[in-house]
C-alpha positions as a Markdown table, in Angstrom:
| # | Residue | x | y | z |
|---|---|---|---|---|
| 1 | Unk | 0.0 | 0.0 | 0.0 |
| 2 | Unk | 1.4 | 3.8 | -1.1 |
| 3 | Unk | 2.3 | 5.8 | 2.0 |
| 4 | Unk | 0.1 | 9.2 | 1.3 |
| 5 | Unk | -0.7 | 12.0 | 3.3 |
| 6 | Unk | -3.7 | 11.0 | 4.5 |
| 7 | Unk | -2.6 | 7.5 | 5.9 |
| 8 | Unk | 1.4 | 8.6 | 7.0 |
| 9 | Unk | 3.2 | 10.1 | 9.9 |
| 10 | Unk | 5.2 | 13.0 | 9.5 |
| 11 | Unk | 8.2 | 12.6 | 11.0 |
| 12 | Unk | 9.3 | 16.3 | 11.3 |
| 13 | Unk | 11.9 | 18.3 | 8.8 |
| 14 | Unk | 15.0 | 16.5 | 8.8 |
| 15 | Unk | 18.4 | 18.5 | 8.1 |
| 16 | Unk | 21.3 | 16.9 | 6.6 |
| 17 | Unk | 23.6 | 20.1 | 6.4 |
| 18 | Unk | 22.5 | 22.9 | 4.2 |
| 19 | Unk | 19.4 | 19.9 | 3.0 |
| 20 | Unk | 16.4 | 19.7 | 4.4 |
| 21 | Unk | 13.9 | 16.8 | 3.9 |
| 22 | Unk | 10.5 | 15.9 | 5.5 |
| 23 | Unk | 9.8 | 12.6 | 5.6 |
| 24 | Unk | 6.6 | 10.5 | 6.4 |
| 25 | Unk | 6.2 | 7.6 | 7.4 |
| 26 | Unk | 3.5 | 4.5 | 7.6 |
| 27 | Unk | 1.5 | 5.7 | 10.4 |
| 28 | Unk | 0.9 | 1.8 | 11.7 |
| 29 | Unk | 4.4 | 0.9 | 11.1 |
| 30 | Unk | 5.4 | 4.3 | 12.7 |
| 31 | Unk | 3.2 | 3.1 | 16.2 |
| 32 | Unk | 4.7 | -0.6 | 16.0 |
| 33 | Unk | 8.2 | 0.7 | 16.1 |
| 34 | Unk | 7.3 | 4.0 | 18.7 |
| 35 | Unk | 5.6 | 1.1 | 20.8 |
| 36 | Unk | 8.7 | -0.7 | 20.9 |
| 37 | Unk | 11.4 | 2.0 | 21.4 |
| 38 | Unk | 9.0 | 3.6 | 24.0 |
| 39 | Unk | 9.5 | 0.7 | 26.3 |
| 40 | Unk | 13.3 | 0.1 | 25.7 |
| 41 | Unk | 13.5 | 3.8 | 26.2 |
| 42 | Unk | 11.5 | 3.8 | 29.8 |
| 43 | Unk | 13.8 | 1.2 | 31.4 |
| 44 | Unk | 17.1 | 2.9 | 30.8 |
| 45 | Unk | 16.0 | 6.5 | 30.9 |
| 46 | Unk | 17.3 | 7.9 | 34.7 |
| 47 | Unk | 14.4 | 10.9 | 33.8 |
| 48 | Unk | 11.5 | 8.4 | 32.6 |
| 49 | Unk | 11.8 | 6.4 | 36.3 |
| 50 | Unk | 12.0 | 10.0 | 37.6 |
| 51 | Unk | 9.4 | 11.5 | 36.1 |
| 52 | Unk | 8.5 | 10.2 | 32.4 |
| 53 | Unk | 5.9 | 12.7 | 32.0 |
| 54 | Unk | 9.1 | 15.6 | 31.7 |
| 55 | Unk | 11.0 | 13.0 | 29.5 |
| 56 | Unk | 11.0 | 14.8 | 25.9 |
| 57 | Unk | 12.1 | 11.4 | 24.3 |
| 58 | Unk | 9.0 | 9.4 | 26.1 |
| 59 | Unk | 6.9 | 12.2 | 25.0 |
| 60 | Unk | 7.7 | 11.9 | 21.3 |
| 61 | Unk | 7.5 | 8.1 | 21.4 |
| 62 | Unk | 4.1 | 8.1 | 23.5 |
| 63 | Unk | 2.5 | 10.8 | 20.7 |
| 64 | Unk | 4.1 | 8.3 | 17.6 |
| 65 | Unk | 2.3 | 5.2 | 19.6 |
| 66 | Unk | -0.7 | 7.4 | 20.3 |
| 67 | Unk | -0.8 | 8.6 | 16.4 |
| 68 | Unk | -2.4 | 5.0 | 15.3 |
| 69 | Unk | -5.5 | 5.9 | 16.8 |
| 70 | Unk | -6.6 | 9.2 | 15.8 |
């Protein structure tokens, strides 16, 4: 199935020196992967036992995870 803009993720503008690029991504894929990464993330993150909820990394991955469902 063609990723479009409708059914894909935008995964922010990306800057590879002077280049920019703004790539998308599956939006189920994208939550399968965010899923994953979110709880590797959790366990060795000193801030996410802390306080996760101040954790800019757990907040990106929770928002990915939470993207599948809108």
């Amino acid at each position: 199935m063609p990723v479009t803009v409708e059914s894909s993720v935008d995964l922010g503008e990306q800057r590879d020196g002077p280049q920019s690029w703004f790539p998308r991504a599956c939006r189920r894929d994208t939550a399968a992967r965010a899923h994953t990464a979110l709880f590797d993330h959790a366990h060795s993150c000193e801030q996410c036992t802390d306080d996760r909820d101040v954790c800019e990394i757990f907040r990106a991955l929770y928002r990915l995870v939470r993207q599948e469902w809108r």
